[in-house]
C-alpha positions, 0 to 999 in steps of 0.5 A: 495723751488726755484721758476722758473724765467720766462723771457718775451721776445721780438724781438729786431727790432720790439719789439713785443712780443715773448710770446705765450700763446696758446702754453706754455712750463713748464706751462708758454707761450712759446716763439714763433720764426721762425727758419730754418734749412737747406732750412726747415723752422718751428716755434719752442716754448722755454720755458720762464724759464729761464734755461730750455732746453725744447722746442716743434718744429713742426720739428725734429733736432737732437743733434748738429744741429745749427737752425737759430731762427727769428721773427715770427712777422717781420722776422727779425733775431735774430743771433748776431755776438757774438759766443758761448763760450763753442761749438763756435756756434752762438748766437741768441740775444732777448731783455727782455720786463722789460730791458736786454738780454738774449742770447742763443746758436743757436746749438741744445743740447749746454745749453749755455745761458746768462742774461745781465742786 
């Protein structure tokens, strides 16, 4: 049977963590970041495993949509100068609480994610 991988994430200028228990995703604290589209602004919880695509926002986007993620503790951002390989959109860049990254891309329904050690 597979077992599901969760990564702890933390910001990559403060080095808070990004973990928030009070609102989980796939059964596991969420990852909690400060995001933006257009001049709105909400917080959105991915899921820690890695992987999944499932996510809960306090707002809507739709497909296509690139969403701009922060630090919800110092509210630094998290897009790197890197660009998705398969859409071309940016990427956003967190530090794993154990070692690495792991980044993901910023355009809503693009599954485009990558784990470096």
């Amino acid at each position: 049977m597979p077992r599901n991988i969760t990564v702890e994430l933390k910001c990559r200028y403060c080095g808070e963590s990004l973990s928030d228990e009070s609102h989980p995703v796939d059964g596991n604290p969420g990852i909690k970041l400060k995001a933006s589209l257009g001049e709105n602004s909400f917080f959105v919880w991915l899921s820690s495993v890695f992987g999944s695509n499932n996510l809960q926002s306090e707002a809507q986007f739709k497909k296509g949509d690139i969403v701009e993620f922060a630090c919800p503790h110092c509210s630094a951002p998290q897009t790197s100068n890197k660009k998705c390989d398969v859409c071309g959109a940016p990427v956003a860049l967190f530090k794993l609480t154990d070692g690495g990254k792991v980044r993901v891309c910023t355009r809503s329904g693009c599954k485009n994610i990558w784990l470096d050690f």
